[in-house]
N, C-alpha and C positions, 0 to 999 in steps of 0.2 A: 695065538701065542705071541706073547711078545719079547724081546730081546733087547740087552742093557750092556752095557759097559760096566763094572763093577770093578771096586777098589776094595781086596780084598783087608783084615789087620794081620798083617806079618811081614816080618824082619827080611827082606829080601833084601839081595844084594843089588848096590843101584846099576848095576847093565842088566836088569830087567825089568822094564816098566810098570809095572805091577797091574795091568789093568787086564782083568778076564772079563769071557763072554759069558753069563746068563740067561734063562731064561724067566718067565712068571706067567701065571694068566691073567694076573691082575695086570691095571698098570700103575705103573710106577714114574716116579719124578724123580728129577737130580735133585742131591742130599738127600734122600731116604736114607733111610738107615736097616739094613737087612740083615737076615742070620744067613750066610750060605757055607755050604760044605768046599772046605779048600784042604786039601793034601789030604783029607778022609777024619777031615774037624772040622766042628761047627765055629765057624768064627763071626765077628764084626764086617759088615761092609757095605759101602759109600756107594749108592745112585751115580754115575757120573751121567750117561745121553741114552738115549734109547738108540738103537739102529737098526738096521732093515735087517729082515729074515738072515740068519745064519746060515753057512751051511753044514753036514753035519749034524745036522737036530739032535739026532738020537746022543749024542755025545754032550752034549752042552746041558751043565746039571740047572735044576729049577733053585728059586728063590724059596726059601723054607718061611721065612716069614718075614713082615716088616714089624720094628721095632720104636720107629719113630722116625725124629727129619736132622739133620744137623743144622746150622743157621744157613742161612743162605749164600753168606761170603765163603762156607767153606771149601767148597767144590773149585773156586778160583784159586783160594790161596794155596791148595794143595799142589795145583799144577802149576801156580810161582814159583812155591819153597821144590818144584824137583828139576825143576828146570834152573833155577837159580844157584841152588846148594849141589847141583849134578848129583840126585839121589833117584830113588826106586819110591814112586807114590804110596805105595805100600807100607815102605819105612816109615812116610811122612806121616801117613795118615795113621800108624801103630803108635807113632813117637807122641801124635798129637789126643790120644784117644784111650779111654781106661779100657781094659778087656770086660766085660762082660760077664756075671757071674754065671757060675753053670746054671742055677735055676733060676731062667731069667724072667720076670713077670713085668710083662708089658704095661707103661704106664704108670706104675706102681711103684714106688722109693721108698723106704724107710727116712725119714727128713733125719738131718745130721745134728746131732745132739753139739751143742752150742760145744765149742771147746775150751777147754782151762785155759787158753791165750788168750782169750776174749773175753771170757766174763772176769780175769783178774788185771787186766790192762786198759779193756775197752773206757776212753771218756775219761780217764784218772787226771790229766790236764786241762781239759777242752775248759772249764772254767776259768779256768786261769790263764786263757789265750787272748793275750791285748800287745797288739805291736806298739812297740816307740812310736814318738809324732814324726821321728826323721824319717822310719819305716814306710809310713804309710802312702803318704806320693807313690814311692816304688810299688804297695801292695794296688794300689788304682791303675797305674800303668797294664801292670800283668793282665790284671783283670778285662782290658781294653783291648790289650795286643791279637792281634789276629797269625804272630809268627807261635810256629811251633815248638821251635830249639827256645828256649827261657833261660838265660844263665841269672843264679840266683847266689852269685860269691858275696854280694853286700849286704843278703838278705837274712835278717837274723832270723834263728828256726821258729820262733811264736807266727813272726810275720808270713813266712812261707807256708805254713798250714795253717792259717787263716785263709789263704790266696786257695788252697786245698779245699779246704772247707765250702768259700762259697762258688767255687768249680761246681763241686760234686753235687750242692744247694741247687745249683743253677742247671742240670742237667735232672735231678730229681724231677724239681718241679714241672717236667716237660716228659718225665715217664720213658726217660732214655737209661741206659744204665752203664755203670762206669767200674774201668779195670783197673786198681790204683798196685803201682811194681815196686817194690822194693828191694836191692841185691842181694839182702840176708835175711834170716828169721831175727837178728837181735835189733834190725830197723825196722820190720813187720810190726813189733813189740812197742818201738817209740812210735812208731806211725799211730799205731791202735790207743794211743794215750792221749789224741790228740782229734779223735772221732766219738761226736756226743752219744750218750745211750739212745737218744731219740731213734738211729738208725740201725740198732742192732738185729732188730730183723731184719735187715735188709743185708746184711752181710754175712759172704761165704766165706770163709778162711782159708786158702789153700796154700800149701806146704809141705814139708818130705813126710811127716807122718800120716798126713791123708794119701797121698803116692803109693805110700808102703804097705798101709792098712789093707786087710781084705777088703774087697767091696765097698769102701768108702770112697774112695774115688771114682767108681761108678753111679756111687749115691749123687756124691757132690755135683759131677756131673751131670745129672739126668736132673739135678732140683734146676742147677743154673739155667739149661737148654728147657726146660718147662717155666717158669718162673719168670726170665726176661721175656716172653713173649707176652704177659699180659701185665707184667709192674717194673721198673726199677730196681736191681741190684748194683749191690755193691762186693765187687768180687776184689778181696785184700790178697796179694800173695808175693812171691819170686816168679824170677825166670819165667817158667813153667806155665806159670796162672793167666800167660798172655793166650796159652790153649785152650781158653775156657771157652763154652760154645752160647756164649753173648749175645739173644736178637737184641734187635733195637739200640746197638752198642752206640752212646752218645761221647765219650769221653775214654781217652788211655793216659793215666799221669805216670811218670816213671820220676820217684825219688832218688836222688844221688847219680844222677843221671850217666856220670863218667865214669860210672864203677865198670870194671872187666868181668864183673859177676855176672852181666849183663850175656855176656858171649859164652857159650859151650862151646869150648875146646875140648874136654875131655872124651868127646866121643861125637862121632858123624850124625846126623849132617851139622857141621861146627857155624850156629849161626847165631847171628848176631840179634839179640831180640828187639833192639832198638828200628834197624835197618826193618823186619820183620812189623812193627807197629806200623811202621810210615806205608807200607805196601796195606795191611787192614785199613788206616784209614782211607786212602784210595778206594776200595772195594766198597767201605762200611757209608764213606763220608763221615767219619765218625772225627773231632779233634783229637793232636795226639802233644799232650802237653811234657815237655821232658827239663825238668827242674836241678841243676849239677850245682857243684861247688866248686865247679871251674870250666873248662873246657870240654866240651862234650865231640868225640870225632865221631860219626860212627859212617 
């Protein structure tokens, strides 16, 4: 028999650590992904280390099943954001995770039917993307720079997603794949006007209606965490979409960089998701390019 540390999905309060004992006879790795019975439900939960025989055996319930892996930066960054945001891993790991639908089939997605944001926005500019001559110096530098903060106040919007464009170009072509943030759906909207059709299968959409939807957030989810392990995506979203489970993450661009849309105040853990990229890329080595129209604190 063997015995794990598990991170169950649920809302606990942060003075409790959220991390219980299981058992399995398989074994198991950090980041699985498991069904276990928590409060007498089957829920979501997170591999964290294996550990030496428990005591109390007969007490300590089995792994029901595994379900897949999360990326591999997951299991660190969950123990930054609780150590960090003084929260309950549990929380972190429920806040960062779609639940599960009750009939859950392993492996198996329904792929996400393209959405009306994309097929009527996606590309609607992108031909018509040519910076000024005075632009362009500035769009080569960017492209050069090795710093991460990019303040982009001189930078007219054609020029700045071009600089976008061949980011995302340049991380394609090396089969890495890239999380581009934007602080509302009506810049989602401009952004996606300014991405050519060529890449539309490669883009997932994520936003409050996929959130809300049944099971489409577990959809989206399980395409993205299946899918970047063997191609390139391109995951568009808010906030939120920095929770995407991203292997191979090569690039995070964050548009309008100083917006406070950026920061969940409305509810714990109140974090900052900029502060939050620069810790992924740490873990991912992944760039983390943040593009404002002024000062950016974070």
């Amino acid at each position: 028999m063997n015995y794990y540390n598990i991170i169950p999905q649920a809302k606990l309060p942060r003075n409790i650590n959220g991390i219980f004992t299981y058992k399995s006879d398989a074994e198991l790795k950090s980041g699985d992904l498991a069904i276990i019975e928590f409060r007498k439900t089957d829920v979501l939960g997170l591999v964290i280390n294996k550990i030496d025989q428990a005591a109390q055996d007969e007490k300590i319930k089995k792994v029901k099943k595994i379900v897949g892996a999360a990326p591999e930066f997951f299991v660190d960054l969950i123990k930054w954001l609780t150590d960090y945001y003084y929260s309950s891993s549990a929380f972190i790991f429920d806040m960062m995770t779609p639940r599960p639908p009750k009939q859950l089939t392993i492996k198996k997605f329904q792929i996400q039917k393209k959405s009306e944001i994309i097929s009527s926005h996606l590309g609607t500019n992108f031909q018509n993307l040519k910076a000024r001559k005075s632009q362009i110096k500035h769009v080569k530098k960017i492209l050069t720079d090795q710093n991460g903060l990019i303040n982009t106040f001189n930078l007219a919007l054609p020029a700045k997603f071009i600089v976008f464009y061949k980011l995302v170009k340049r991380e394609i072509a090396q089969n890495r794949s890239i999380i581009l943030l934007s602080p509302a759906i009506v810049d989602l909207k401009v952004m996606l006007t300014y991405v050519p059709r060529l890449w539309e299968d490669k883009i997932i959409l994520l936003y409050s209606d996929i959130y809300t939807a049944k099971n489409k957030y577990w959809q989206s989810w399980q395409k993205i965490n299946e899918s970047t392990k063997k191609k390139s995506m391109i995951i568009i979203g808010a906030r939120s979409a920095l929770w995407a489970p991203v292997n191979n993450l090569g690039l995070i661009i964050f548009d309008r960089a100083e917006s406070d849309d950026y920061k969940q105040c409305d509810q714990n853990p109140r974090y900052d998701a900029r502060r939050v990229a620069l810790k992924i890329g740490e873990l991912t080595d992944c760039a983390v390019k943040m593009f404002t129209d002024g000062i950016c604190l974070i």
